[in-house]
LUMMAR-993889 format. One record per residue (C-alpha): residue number from 0; residue in one letter; y, z, x. Coordinates in steps of 0.001 Angstrom, whole numbers, plus 500000, padded with zeros to 6 digits. Layout:
{num = NUM; residu = a; Y = Y; Z = Z; X = X}
...
# end
This chain:
{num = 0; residu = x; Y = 516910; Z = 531944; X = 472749}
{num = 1; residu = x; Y = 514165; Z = 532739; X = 475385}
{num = 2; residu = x; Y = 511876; Z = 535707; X = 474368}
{num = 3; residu = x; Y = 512309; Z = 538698; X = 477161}
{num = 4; residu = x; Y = 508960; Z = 537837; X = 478762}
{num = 5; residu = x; Y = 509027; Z = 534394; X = 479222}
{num = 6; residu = x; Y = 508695; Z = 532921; X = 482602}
{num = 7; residu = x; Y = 511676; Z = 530570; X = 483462}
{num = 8; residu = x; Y = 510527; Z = 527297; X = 484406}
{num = 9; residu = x; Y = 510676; Z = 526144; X = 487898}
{num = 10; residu = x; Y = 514249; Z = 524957; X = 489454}
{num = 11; residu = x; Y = 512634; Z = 522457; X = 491075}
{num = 12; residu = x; Y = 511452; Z = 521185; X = 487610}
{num = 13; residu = x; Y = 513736; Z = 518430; X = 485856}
{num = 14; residu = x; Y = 513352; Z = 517480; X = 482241}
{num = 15; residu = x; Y = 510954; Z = 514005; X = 481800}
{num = 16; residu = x; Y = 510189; Z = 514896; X = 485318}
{num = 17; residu = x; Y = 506030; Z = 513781; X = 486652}
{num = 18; residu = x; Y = 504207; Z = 516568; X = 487713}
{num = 19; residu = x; Y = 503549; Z = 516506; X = 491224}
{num = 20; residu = x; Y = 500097; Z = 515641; X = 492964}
{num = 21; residu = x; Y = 497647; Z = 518700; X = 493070}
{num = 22; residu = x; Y = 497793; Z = 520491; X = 496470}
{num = 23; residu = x; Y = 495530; Z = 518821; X = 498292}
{num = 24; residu = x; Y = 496400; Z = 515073; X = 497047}
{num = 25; residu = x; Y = 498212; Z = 512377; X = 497472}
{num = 26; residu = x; Y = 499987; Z = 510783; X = 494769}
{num = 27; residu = x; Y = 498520; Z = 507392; X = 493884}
{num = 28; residu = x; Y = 502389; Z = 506440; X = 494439}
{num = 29; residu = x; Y = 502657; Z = 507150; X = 497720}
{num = 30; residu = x; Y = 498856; Z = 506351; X = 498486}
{num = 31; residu = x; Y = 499905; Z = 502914; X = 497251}
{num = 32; residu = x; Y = 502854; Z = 502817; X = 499308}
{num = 33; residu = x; Y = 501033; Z = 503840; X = 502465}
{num = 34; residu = x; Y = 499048; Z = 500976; X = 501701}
{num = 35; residu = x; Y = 501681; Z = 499033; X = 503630}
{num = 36; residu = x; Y = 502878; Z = 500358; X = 506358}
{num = 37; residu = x; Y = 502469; Z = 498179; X = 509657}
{num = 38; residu = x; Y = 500094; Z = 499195; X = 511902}
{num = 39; residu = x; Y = 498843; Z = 502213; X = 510072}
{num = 40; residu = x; Y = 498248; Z = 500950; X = 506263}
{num = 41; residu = x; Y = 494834; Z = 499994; X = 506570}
{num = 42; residu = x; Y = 493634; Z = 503605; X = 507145}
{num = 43; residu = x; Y = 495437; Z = 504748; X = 504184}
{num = 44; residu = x; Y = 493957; Z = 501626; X = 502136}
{num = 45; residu = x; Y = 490598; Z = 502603; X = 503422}
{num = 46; residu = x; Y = 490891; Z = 506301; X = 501854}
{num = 47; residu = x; Y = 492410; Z = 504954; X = 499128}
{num = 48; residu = x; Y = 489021; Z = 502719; X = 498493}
{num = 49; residu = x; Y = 487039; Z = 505463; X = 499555}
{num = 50; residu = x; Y = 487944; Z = 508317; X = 497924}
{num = 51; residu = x; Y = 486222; Z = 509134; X = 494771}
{num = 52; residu = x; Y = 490082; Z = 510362; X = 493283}
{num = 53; residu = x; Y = 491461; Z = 507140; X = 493027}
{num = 54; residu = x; Y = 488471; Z = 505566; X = 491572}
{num = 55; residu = x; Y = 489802; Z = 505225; X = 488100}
{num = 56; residu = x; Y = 493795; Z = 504667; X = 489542}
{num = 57; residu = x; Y = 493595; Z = 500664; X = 489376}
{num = 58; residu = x; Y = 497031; Z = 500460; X = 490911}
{num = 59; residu = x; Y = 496376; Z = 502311; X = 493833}
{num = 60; residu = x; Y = 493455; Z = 500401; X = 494492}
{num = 61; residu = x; Y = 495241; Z = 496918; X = 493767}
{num = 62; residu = x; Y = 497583; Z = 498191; X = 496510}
{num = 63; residu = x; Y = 494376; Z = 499755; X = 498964}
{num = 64; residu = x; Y = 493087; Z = 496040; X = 499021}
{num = 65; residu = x; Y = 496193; Z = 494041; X = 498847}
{num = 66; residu = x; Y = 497374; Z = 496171; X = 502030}
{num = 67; residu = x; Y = 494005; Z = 495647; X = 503452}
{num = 68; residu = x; Y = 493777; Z = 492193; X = 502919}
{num = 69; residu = x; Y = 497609; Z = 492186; X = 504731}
{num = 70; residu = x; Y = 496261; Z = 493866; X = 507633}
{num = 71; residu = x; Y = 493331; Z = 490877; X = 507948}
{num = 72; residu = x; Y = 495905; Z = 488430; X = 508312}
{num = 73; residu = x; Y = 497692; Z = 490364; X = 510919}
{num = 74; residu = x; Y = 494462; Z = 490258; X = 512773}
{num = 75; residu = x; Y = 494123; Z = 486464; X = 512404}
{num = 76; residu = x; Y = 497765; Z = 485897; X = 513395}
{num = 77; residu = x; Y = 497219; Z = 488166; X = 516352}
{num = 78; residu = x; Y = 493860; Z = 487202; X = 517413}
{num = 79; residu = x; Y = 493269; Z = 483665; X = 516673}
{num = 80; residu = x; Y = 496683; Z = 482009; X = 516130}
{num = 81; residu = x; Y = 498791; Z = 483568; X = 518832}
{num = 82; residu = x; Y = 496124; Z = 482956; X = 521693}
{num = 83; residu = x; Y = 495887; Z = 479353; X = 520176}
{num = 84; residu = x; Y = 500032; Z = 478603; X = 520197}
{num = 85; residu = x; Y = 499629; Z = 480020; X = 524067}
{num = 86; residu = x; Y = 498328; Z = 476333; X = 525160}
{num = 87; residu = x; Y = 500710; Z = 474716; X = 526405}
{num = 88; residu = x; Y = 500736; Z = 471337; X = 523525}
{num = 89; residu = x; Y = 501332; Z = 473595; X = 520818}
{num = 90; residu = x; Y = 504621; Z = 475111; X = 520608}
{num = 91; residu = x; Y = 505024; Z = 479225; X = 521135}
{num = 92; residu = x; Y = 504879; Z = 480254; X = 517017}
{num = 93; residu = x; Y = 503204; Z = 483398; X = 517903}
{num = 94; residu = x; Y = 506189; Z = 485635; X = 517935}
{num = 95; residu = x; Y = 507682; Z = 484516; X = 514841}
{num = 96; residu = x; Y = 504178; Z = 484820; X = 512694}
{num = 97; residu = x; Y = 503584; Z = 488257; X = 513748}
{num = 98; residu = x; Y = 507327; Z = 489386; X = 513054}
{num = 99; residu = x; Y = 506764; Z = 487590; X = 509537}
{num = 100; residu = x; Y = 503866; Z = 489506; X = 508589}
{num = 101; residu = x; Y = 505840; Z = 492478; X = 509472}
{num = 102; residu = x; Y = 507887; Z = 491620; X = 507582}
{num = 103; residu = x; Y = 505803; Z = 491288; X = 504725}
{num = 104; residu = x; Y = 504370; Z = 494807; X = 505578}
{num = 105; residu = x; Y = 507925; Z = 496404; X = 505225}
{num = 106; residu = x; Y = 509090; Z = 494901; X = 502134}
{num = 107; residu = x; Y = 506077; Z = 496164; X = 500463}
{num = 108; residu = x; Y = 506615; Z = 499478; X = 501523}
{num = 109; residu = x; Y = 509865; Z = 499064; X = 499812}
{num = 110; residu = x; Y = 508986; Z = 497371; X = 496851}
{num = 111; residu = x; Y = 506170; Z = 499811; X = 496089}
{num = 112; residu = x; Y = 507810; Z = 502625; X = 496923}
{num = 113; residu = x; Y = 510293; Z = 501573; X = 494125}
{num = 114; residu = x; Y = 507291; Z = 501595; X = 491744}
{num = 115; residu = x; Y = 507935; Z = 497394; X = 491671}
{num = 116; residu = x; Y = 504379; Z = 495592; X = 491603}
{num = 117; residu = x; Y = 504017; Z = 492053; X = 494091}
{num = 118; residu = x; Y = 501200; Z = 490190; X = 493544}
{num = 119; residu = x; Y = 501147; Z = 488329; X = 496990}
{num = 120; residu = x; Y = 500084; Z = 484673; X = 497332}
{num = 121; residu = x; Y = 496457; Z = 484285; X = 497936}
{num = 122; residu = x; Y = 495935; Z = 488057; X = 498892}
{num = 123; residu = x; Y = 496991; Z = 489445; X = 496272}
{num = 124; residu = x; Y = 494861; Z = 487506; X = 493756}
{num = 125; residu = x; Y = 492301; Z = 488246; X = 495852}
{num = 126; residu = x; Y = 493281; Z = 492154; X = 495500}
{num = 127; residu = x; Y = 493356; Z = 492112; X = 491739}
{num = 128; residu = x; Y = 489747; Z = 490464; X = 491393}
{num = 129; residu = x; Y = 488710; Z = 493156; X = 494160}
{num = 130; residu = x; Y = 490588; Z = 496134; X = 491829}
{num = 131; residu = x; Y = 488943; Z = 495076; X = 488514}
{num = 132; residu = x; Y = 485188; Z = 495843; X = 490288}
{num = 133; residu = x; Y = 484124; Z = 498869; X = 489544}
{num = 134; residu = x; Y = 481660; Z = 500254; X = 491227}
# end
């Protein structure tokens, strides 16, 4: 029995539930899911690396690099490989390298956003050495 002057909890509130990120955050969740996303994911990986509240959230910050790291080998695919399969000895593989690290991008937005954690070849073990430095 609830005493007469107790405040019901909230509805939105769910038992074993997470409390949500303070007003002004971001989750570390959905920081490390923005991470990812094609195009865009290296701004959120640079706030993530930046921002003095996810300095102690290793996670996030395995996710800020790995995503970063992601982005740098869209920018090799895009600006050294692609010109370099335009010649015409060298078959067109352009198209299908930049749709693969797509790709990539969007199945880590999925995987992270289901909380699962890929380690990615090379970049990735790159990431975790880059997480583990503290500054």
């Amino acid at each position: 029995p609830a005493s007469a002057g107790a405040t019901p909890p909230p509805l939105s509130a769910s038992p074993g539930a997470r409390p949500a990120a303070d007003a002004g955050g971001l989750a570390p969740e959905s920081a490390s899911t923005l991470c990812y996303v094609p195009w865009f994911g290296w701004i959120a990986s640079i706030y993530v690396l930046a921002s003095e509240r996810f300095r102690a959230e290793r996670g996030a910050r395995f996710h800020a690099f790995q995503g970063l790291y992601l982005f740098v080998v869209w920018l090799i695919v895009n600006q050294v490989l692609v010109p370099m399969f335009r010649m015409p000895f060298v078959p067109n593989l352009g198209w299908p390298l930049r749709m693969a690290v797509i790709g990539v991008g969007i199945y880590m937005v999925v995987k992270t956003s289901q909380r699962v954690r890929v380690v990615l070849p090379i970049i990735g073990e790159l990431a975790e050495k880059s997480a583990s430095e503290q500054n």
